[in-house]
ZAROTI-588630 format. One record per residue: x, y, z of N, C-alpha, C, CB in turn. Coordinates in steps of 0.2 Angstrom, whole numbers, plus 5000, padded with zeros to 4 digits. Glycine has a CB too. Layout:
<recs>
XYZXYZXYZXYZ;...
</recs>
This chain:
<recs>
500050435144500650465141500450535139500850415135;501050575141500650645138501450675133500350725147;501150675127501750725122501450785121501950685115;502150815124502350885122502650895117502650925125;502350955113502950965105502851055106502650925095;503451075105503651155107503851175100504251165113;503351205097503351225089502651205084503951185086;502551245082501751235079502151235070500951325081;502751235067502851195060502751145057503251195058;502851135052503051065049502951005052503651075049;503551015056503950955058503450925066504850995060;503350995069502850975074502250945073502651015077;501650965067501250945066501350865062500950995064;501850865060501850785055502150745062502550785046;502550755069502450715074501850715077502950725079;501250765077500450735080500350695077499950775081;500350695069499950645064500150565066500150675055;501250575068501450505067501150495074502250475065;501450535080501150495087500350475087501150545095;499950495083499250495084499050415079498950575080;499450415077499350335072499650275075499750345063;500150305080500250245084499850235090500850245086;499650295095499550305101498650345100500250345105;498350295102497450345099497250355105496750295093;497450355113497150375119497850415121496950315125;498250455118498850485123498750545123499750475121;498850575127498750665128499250705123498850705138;499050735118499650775113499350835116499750755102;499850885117499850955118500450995115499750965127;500251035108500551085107500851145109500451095104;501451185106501451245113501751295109501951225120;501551355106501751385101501651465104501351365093;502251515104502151565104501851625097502651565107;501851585091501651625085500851625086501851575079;500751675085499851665084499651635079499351735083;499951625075499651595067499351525068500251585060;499851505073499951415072500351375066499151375070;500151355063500351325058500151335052500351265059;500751345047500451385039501051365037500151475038;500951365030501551355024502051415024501251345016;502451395027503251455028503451465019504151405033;503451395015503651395011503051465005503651335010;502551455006502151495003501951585005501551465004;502451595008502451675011502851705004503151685019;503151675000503551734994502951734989504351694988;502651694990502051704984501251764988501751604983;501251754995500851794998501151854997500651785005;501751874996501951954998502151964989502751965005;502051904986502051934979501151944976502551874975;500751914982499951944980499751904975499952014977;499951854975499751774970499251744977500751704967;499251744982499151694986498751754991499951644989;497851724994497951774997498051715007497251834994;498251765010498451735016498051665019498251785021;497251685016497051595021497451555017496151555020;497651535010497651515007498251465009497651535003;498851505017499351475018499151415023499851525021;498451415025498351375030498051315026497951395037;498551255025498251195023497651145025498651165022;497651175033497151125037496751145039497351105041;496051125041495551165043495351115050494951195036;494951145053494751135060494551065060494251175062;494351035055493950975056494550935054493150955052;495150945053495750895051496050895058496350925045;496150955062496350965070496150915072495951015073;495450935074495050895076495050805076494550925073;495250785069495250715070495850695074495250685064;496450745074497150705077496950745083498150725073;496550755087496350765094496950765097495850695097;497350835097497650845100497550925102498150825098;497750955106497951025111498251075108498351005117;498051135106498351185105498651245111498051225100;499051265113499351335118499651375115499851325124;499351425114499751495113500051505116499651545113;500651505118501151515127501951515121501051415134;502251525128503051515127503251485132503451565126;503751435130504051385134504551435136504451325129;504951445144505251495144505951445147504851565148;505751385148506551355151506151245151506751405163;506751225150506551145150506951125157506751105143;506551105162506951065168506750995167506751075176;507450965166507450895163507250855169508050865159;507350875173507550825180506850835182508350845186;506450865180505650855181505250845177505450895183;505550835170505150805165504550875165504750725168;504850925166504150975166504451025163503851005175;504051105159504151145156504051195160503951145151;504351255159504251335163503651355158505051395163;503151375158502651415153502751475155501851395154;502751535150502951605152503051615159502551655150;503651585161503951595166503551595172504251655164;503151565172502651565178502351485179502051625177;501851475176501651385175502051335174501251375171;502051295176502451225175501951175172502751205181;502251125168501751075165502351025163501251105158;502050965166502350895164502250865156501950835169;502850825155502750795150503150725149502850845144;502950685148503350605146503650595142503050545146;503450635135504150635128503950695128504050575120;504450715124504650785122504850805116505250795126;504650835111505050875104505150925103504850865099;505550945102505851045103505851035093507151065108;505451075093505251065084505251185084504051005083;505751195088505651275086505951305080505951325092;506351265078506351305071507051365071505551355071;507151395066507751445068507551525065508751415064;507851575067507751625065508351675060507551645069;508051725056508451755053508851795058508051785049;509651785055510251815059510151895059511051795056;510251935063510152015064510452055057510552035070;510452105054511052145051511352165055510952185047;512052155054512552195059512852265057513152155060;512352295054512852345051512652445053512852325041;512852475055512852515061512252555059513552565062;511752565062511052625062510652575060510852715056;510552515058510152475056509552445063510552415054;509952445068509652415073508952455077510152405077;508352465077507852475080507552525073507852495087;507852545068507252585064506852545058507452655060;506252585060505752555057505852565050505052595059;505452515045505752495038506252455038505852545033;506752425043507052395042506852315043507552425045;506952275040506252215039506752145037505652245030;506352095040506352025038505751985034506351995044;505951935032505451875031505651835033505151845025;505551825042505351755045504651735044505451755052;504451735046503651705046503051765041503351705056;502351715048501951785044501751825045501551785041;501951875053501851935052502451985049501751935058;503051945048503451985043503251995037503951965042;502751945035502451945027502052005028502051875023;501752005033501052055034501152125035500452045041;501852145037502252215040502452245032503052195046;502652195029503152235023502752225019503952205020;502052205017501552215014501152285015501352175015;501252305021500952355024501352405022500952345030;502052415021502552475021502852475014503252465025;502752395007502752405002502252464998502852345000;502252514997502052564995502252574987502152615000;501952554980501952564977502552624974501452554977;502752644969503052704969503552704973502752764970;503852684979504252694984504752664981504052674991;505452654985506052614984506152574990506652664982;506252524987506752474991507452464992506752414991;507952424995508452404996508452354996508752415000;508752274995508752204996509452174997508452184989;509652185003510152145005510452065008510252165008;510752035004510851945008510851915000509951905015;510951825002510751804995510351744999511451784989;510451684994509951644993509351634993510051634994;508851604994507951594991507651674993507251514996;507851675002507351705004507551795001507251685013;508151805000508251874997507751904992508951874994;507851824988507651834979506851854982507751744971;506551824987505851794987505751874990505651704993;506051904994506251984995506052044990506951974996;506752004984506552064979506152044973507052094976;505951994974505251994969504652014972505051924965;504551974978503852024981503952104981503752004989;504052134984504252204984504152234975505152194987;504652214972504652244965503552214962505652184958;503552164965502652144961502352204965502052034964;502552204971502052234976502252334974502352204986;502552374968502652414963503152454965501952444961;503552434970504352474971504852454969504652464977;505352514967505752514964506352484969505752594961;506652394965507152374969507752384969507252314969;508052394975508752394970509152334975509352494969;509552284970509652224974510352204976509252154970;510652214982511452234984511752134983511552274996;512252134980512552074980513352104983512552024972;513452084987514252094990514952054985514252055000;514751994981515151964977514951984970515151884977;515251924965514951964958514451934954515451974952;514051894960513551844954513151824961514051754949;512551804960512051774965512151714965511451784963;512051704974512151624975512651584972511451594973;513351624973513851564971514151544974514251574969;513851504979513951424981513551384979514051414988;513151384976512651334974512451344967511951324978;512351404963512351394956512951424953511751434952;513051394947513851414945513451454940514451354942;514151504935514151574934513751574928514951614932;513351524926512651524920512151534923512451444916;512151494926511551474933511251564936512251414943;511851584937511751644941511551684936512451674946;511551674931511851744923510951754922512451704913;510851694924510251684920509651714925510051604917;509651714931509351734937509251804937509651714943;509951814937510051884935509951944930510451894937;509851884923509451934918508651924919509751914910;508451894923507851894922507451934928507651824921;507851944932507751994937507952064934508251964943;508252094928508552154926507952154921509352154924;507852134918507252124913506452134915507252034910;506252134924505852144928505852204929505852114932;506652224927506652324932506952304937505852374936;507152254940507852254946508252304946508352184946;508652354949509152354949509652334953509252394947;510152294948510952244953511452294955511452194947;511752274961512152314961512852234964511952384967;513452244960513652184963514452244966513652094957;514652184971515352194976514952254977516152204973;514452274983513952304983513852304991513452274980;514252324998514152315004513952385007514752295007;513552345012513452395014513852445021512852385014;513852515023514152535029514052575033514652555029;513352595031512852605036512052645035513352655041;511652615038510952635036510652685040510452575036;510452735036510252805039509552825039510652865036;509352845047508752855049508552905050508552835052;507752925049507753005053506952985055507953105047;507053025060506352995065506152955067505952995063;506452905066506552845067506352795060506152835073;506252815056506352765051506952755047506052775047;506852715043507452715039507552765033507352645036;508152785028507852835022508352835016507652925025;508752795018509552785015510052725019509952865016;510552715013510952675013511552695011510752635011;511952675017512852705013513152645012513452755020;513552655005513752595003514652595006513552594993;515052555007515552555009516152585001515652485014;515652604996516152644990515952704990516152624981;515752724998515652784996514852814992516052784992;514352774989513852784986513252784992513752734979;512752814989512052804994511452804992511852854999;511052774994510552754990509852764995510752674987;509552804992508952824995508552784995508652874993;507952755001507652715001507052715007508052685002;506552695004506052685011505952625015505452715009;506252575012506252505015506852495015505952445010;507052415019507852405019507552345021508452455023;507652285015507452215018508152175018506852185014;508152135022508752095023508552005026509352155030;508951975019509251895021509751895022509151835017;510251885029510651865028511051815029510751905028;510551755031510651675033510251675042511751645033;510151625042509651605049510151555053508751555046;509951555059510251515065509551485069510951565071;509851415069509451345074509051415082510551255079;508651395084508351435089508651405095507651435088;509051395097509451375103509451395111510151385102;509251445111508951505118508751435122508151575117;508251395120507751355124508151295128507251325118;508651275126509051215125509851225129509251195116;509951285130510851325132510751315139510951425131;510351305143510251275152510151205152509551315156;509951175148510051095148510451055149510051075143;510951065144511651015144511450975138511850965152;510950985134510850935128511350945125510150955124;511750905121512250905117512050955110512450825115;512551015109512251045102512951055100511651125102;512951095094513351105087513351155085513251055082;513151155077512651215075512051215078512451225067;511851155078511051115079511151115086510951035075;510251085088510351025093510350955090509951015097;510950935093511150865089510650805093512050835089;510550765086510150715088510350655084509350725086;510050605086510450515084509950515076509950415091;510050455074509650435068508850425069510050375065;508950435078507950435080507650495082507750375087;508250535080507750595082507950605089506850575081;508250565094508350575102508950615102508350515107;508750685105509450715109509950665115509150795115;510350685118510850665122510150645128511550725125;509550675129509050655132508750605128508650695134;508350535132508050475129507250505127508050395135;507050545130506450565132506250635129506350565139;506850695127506850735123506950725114507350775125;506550755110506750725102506850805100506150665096;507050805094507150885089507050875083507950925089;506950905080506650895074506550985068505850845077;506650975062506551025059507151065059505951065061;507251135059507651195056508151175061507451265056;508151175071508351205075508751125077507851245081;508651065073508751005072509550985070508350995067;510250975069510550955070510750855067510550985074;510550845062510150745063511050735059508950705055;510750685064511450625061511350585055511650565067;511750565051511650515043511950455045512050545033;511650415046512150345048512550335040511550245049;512250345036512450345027513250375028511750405020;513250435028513750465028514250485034513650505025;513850475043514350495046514350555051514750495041;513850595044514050645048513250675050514550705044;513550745053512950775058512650855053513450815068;512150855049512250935046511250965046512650935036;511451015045510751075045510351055040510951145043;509651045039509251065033508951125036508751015031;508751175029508051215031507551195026508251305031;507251155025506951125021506351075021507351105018;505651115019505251095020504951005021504951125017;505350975016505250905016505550865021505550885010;506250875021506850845028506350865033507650895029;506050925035505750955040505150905041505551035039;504850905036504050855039504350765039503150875031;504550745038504850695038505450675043505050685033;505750725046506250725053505550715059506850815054;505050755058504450755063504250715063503950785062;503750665059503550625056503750565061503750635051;504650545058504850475063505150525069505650415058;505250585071505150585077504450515082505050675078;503950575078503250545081503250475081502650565077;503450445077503450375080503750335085503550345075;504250375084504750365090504450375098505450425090;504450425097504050455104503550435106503850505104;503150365103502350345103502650295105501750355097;503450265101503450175104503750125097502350135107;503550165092503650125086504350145082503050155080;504850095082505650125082505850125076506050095086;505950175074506150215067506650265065505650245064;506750245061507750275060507350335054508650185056;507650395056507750435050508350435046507650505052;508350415039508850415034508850465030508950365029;509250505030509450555026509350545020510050575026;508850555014509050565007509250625004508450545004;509550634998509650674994509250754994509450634989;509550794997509150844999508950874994509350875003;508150904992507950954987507450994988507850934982;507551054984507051084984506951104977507051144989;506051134977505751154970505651194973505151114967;506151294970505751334971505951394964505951344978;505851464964505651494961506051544961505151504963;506751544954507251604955507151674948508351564954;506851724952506651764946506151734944507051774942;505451684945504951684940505151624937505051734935;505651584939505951534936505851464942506651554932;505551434937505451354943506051324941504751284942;506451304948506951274948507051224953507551324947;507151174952507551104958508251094958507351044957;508251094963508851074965508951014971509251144967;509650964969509450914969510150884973509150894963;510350874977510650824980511450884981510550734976;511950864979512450904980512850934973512850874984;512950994973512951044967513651104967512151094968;513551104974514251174974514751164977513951254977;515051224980515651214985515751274988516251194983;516051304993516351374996516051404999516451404992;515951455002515751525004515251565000516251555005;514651585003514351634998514351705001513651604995;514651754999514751805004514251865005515351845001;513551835004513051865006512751825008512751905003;513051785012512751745018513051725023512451695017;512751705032513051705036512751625038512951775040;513051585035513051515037512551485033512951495045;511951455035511351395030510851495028510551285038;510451475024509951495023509351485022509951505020;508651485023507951465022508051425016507451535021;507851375017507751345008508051325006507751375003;508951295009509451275009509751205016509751345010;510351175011510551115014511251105013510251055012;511451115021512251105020512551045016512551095028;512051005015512350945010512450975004511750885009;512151015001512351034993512851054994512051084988;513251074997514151094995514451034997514551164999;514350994999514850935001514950904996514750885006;515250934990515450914982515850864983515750964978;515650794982516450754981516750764974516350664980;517050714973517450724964516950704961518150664961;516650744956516250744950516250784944515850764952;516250774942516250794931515650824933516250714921;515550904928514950914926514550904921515050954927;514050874919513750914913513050914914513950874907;512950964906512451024907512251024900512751084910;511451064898511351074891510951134892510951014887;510851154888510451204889510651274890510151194892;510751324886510951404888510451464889511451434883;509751434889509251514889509151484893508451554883;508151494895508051484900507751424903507751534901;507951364900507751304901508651264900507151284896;508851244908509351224908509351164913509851284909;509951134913510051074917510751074917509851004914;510951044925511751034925512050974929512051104927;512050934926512150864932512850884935512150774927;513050834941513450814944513650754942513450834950;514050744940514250664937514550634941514550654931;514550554946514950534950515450464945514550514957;515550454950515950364945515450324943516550304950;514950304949514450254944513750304947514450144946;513750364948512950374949513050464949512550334960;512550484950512250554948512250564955511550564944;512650634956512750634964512450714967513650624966;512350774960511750794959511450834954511650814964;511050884953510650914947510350964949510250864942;510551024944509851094944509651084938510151194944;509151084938508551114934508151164933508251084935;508151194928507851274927507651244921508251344926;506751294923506351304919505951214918506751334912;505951194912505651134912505851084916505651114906;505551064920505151004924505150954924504750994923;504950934917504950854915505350804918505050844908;506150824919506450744921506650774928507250714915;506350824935506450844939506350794944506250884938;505750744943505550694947505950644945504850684946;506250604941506550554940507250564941506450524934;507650654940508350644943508150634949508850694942;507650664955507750654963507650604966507350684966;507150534959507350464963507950414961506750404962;508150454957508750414952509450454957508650454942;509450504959509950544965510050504971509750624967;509250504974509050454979509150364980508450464980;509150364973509150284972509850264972508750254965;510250324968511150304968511050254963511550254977;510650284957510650224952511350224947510050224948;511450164946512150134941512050174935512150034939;512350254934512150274927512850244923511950354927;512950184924513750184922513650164913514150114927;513050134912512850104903512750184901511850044903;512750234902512650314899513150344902511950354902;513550344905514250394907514550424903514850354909;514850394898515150384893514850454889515150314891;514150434887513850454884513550544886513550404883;513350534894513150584896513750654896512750564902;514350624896515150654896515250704890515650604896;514950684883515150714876514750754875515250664870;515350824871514950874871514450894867515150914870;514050924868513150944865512850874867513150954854;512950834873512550764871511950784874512850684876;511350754872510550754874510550734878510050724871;510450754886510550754892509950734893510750824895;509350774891508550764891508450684888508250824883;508750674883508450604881508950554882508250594874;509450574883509850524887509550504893510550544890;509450544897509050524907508250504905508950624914;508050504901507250484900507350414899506750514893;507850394891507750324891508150294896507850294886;508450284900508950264904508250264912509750334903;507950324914507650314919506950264918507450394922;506750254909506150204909506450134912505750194899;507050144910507450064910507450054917508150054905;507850104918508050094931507350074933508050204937;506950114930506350114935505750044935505850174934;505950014929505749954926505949894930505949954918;506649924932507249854935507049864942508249874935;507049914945506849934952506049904954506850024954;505649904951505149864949504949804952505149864944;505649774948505449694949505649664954505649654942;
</recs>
């Protein structure tokens, strides 16, 4: 049996770990056009903020390879002929495979907006030669631009501003990330981002970036204003990598859509990670993660699948633990609603599931910089940000996941100024006591 997996993330290397634990004589051959291989995507805001130095992104080292005895290719897949079970390798070699996982991942969407396109300093954080470029051109003293919203923007203008340039950070609405934090949420990001030396500019668009020589050296705002600059970095949301999959006939969406096993409209093709599409038997429906956890666990029961061992991926509670302004924050199952107008669909770091807001009561404690804000359902917690302190961040994500009965505290967690904090402590000793037995 020979598995192929096209993508050196996450999600590919946790299907060599699960095919490898079923199948201990099958040929696994990875196929990655990145020179890196595999490293923590999630750990690039911290490299380009100079906390982290680069080995530090690669968790694995050669003798962990080495035990899941599989095959590395630096190559590119340039086309999939199903009806031969075989791949195109840069467009010249052909190579067979008996199961299949398209684990490529998606990329950041272009800026559309006029002189942007080929000058230099105009910049991404996809991977990690984009961390290594704008590390290279962050020049101390100099000025940046920072356009887009959600993680990867912020993750944008805090590296930059550590790395000793003057930011200046464009929001096109009037508050950061308002589809997923509400107007506290955002107040507080953004004073602590102004308290760093940011400067905010909000209802802030831009209408056209201006070059000479070929670099970049300015920015024209559509009010008329301009803003000099020697960088111009931009998030402004990512799309599923699909090129690979558009000559197929594989069924896609945003995504490529897959069943609750990880299999496309092919029995023998699986997908998995960003470029992923998965179905929730739970709810029905078909939606995006970009999110490290979902990602290695969509791989994961791919891999079992694909080796023979038959396992259903179930959606849990989607979340992430990450970093807004200097501030650890989780976020936890579903929170917002709407459109956020400095973005162009999902984001890095993000889950179309947090806006699918049913009917819910909020509540919340906390107004500096240690806050909480539940989503209250009829009988369960449906979801929660957390900023700053920690402590009950692990017990709302099994208690979100679990769909526990918070119906003996409702009441209680509803009234104003209630102890949110010590409400969810004693109430999660008591759940977890019951789940137990």
């Amino acid at each position: 049996m020979r598995y192929v997996i096209i993508g050196a993330g996450v999600a590919g290397l946790s299907a060599v770990e699960s095919i490898r634990s079923v199948d201990k004589v099958g040929e696994i051959l990875m196929i990655s056009d990145d020179p890196h291989g595999f490293y923590s995507r999630p750990g690039l805001a911290y490299y380009l903020t100079g906390e982290l130095h680069d080995k530090a992104l690669f968790p694995r080292t050669k003798e962990d390879y080495k035990k899941l005895n599989f095959n590395f290719l630096n190559a590119r897949v340039t086309r999939i002929l199903r009806s031969d079970h075989a791949l195109l390798i840069d467009g010249k070699s052909r190579l067979v495979y008996d199961k299949l996982l398209i684990a490529v991942g998606a990329r950041a969407l272009p800026l559309e907006v006029p002189g942007a396109a080929g000058l230099h300093g105009v910049m991404k954080l996809d991977h990690l030669t984009d961390a290594k470029n704008l590390i290279k051109l962050a020049k101390r003293g100099k000025t940046a631009v920072v356009v887009g919203g959600g993680i990867t923007a912020l993750e944008l203008t805090e590296g930059l501003h550590a790395r000793g340039m003057h930011v200046h950070y464009l929001l096109r609405g009037d508050r950061y990330w308002s589809n997923v934090l509400d107007k506290h949420e955002s107040q507080v990001v953004e004073g602590l981002l102004r308290a760093e030396g940011v400067t905010l500019h909000y209802k802030a668009e831009l209408q056209e970036v201006i070059g000479k020589k070929g670099s970049v050296t300015a920015v024209m705002l559509k009010d008329g204003s301009k803003l000099q600059c020697d960088l111009l970095a931009y998030a402004v949301g990512i799309s599923p990598c699909l090129e690979l999959v558009n000559e197929t006939n594989l069924a896609k969406d945003r995504g490529l859509l897959v069943n609750e096993h990880l299999q496309t409209t092919d029995p023998d093709i699986y997908a998995a990670g960003d470029v992923a599409q998965v179905f929730d038997p739970l709810t029905g429906k078909s939606a995006l993660d970009s999110l490290w956890n979902p990602a290695r666990e969509q791989g994961r029961v791919a891999g079992w699948n694909m080796a023979g061992r038959k396992s259903a991926y179930l959606k849990s509670a989607p979340f992430n633990v990450t970093r807004l302004a200097g501030l650890t924050t989780t976020i936890i199952g579903v929170v917002g609603r709407g459109k956020d107008e400095d973005m162009i669909g999902i984001a890095r770091g993000d889950s179309e599931t947090w806006r699918e807001l049913p009917e819910a009561i909020v509540a919340q404690s906390g107004f500096e910089i240690n806050h909480m804000r539940l989503m209250v359902g009829e009988k369960t917690l449906v979801g929660a940000i957390v900023m700053g302190d920690q402590t009950l961040s692990w017990p709302l994500q099994k208690m979100i996941a679990g769909k526990a009965d918070i119906s003996s505290i409702r009441d209680q967690l509803m009234k104003p100024e209630a102890p949110l904090a010590d409400l969810l402590a004693q109430f999660w000793m008591s759940w977890r006591t019951q789940e137990a037995l």
